[in-house]
C-alpha positions, 0 to 999 in steps of 0.5 A: 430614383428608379421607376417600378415597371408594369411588366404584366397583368393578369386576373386571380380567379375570383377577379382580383388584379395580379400584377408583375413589377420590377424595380431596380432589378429586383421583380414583385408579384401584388395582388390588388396593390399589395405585395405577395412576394419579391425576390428581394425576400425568399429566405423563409420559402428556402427553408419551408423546402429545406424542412419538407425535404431534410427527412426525405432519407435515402429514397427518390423523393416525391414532392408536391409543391402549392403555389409557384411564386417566384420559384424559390420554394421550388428551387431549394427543393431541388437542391435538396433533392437527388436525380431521381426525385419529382416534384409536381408544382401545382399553380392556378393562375397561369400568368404566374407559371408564363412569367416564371418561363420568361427568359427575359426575366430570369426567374424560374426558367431554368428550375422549370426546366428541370427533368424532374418537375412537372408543372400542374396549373390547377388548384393544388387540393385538386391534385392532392385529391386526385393523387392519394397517397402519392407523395413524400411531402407536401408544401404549401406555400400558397397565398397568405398560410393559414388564412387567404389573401388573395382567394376566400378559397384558398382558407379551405386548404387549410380547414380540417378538410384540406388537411385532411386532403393533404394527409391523404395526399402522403404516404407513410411518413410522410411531411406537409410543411406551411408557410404562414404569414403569422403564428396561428395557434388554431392552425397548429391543432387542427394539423394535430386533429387530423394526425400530425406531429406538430413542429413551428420554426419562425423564419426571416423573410431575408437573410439578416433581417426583414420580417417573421414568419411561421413555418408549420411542419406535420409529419405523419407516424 
């Protein structure tokens, strides 16, 4: 059996331990020990891109991205995207953005490098609210949806008053679209409260199996 290597170590900001592993080939981010995210498992942060970005019509595209991760998220917004499009990714911890740079681990070097992305490391309600009504869409793949895991913090997001932010993020028409570890039926109403369309679409974590999760798309009038 093949041993899981240490490649790095850093710290979240409030003081948890977050870990970079490989095993086999396939790379892992764990907080505390426990897995956020692999790149054996991508599909459901390709299709929460893929539906951010299916209504953007004909126009450039302006797209702000919570949460780096692996980068897939970020990498099928590109593909979604023409030339002219910008999509801003908004990361707090800046070990996540140093290892997606690496070369040596081929993550997200190559989309990082893309003329149309624009890295941020700060807090994504930072941006959002220092950027009013600058974006098509907004995605939200930050920690574990609509309640934190990694960071008590990161339930403000998706409070009333994040998503209240979020909406002052978008111009007309515009989308936020979130990945959600499980359905959540209060989430949904508090999308609408603050003027959203509401839609859900349960997503594979992988192609052909894996587990569920629940995609939230808003959409303003």
């Amino acid at each position: 059996m093949k041993p899981v290597i240490l490649r790095d170590q850093a710290t979240t900001p409030d003081g948890r331990p977050l870990t970079l592993h490989e095993h086999d080939g396939a790379f892992m981010i764990r907080v505390a020990g426990v897995e956020l995210m692999s790149t054996r498992q991508h599909h459901s942060e390709e299709r929460l891109a893929e539906l951010a970005c299916a209504r953007l019509g004909t126009g450039a595209g302006r797209v702000l991205i919570g949460g780096l991760g692996l980068a897939f998220t970020l990498r099928a917004a590109l593909r979604r995207l023409p030339p002219e499009a910008s999509v801003v990714v908004a990361e707090l911890v800046p070990a996540v953005v140093a290892w997606n740079r690496n070369p040596e681990y081929g993550l997200g070097a190559d989309v990082l490098g893309d003329p149309r992305v624009e890295v941020v490391v700060a807090d994504v309600a930072d941006v959002m609210r220092q950027r009013p009504a600058s974006f098509d869409a907004v995605i939200l793949d930050v920690d574990n949806g609509a309640e934190g895991l990694t960071m008590a913090a990161n339930d403000r997001l998706y409070g009333v008053k994040g998503l209240a932010l979020a909406r002052s993020a978008l111009g007309p028409g515009g989308c936020l679209a979130v990945w959600s570890a499980a359905p959540d039926a209060s989430f949904a109403d508090r999308l609408r409260r603050v003027g959203f369309a509401v839609s859900e679409e349960k997503a594979r974590t992988h192609v052909g199996g894996g587990g569920w999760v629940t995609l939230f798309v808003g959409r303003l009038p």
